[in-house]
N, C-alpha and C positions, 0 to 999 in steps of 0.2 A: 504494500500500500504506500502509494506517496506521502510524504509528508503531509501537511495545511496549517492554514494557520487561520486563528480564529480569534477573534476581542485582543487581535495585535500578539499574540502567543504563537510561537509555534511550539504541533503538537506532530509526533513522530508515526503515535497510530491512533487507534480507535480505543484500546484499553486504557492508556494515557489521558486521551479525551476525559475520559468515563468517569478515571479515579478523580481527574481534576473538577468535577461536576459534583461527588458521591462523597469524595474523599475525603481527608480530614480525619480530625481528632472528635468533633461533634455533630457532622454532616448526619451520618450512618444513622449513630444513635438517638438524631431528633427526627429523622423520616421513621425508623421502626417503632417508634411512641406514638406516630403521627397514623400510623397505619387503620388504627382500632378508633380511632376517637379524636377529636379536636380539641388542642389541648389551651392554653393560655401562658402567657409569657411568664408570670410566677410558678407556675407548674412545673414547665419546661425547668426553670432556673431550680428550683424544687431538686427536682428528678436527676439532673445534670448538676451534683452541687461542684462537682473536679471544674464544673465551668465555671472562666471569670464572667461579670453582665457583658464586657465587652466582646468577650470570644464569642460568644453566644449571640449577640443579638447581630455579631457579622456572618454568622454562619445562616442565621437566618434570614437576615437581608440576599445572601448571594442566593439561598436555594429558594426563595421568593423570585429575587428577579431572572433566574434560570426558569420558572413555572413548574418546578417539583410540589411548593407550596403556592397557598395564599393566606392572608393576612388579612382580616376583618377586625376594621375599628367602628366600635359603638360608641355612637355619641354619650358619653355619661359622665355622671361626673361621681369618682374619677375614670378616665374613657377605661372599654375593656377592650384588649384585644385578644383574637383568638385565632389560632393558625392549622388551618387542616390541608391535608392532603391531597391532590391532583392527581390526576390520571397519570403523569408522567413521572410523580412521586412514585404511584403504585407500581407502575412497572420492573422500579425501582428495587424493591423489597423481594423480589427472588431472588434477586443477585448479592443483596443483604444475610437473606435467608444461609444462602449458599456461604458465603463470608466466615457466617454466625457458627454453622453448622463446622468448618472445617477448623474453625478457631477452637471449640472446644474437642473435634478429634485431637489437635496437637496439643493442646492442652494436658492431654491424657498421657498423650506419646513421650510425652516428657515429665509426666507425674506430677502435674501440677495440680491441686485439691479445688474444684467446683465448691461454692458456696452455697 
């Protein structure tokens, strides 16, 4: 496959693309919470506490404006927002699955204890 380049990057192949879209230290883990349910930005920050507010709310901004997510703000006071999952999120999560799944084979493989 040839090269491309894409938002001024260049990228070598298709996997590379992918992980630069998916990848990440919080990408992964805030699409597979986002899978089941629509969560809100304290949640999130909750659930992900290894996260700083700033890791987090740029992880979120990029896979917003990639259309993995969306992000609904309600007028309120104080505003709520709430962030759920896209179709191109979902497609996402097999390859998570797959991820998830081979992380704790090695896991094993190397005798590390599952909590």
């Amino acid at each position: 496959m040839p090269d491309f380049i894409k938002d001024k990057r260049l990228f070598h192949n298709p996997v590379e693309f992918a992980m630069n879209k998916i990848g990440g230290t919080y990408k992964m883990p805030i699409l597979w919470r986002l899978k089941d349910k629509k969560w809100r930005f304290n949640e999130l920050q909750k659930s992900l506490s290894h996260a700083s507010d700033r890791m987090l709310s740029k992880s979120l901004k990029e896979l917003v404006e990639d259309g993995f997510i969306t992000k609904e703000i309600f007028p309120e006071v104080p505003p709520r927002v709430e962030y759920a999952i896209t179709e191109r999120g979902i497609k996402s999560i097999a390859i998570i699955d797959a991820l998830r799944n081979y992380g704790l084979d090695l896991m094993n493989d190397f005798g590390i204890e599952k909590e």
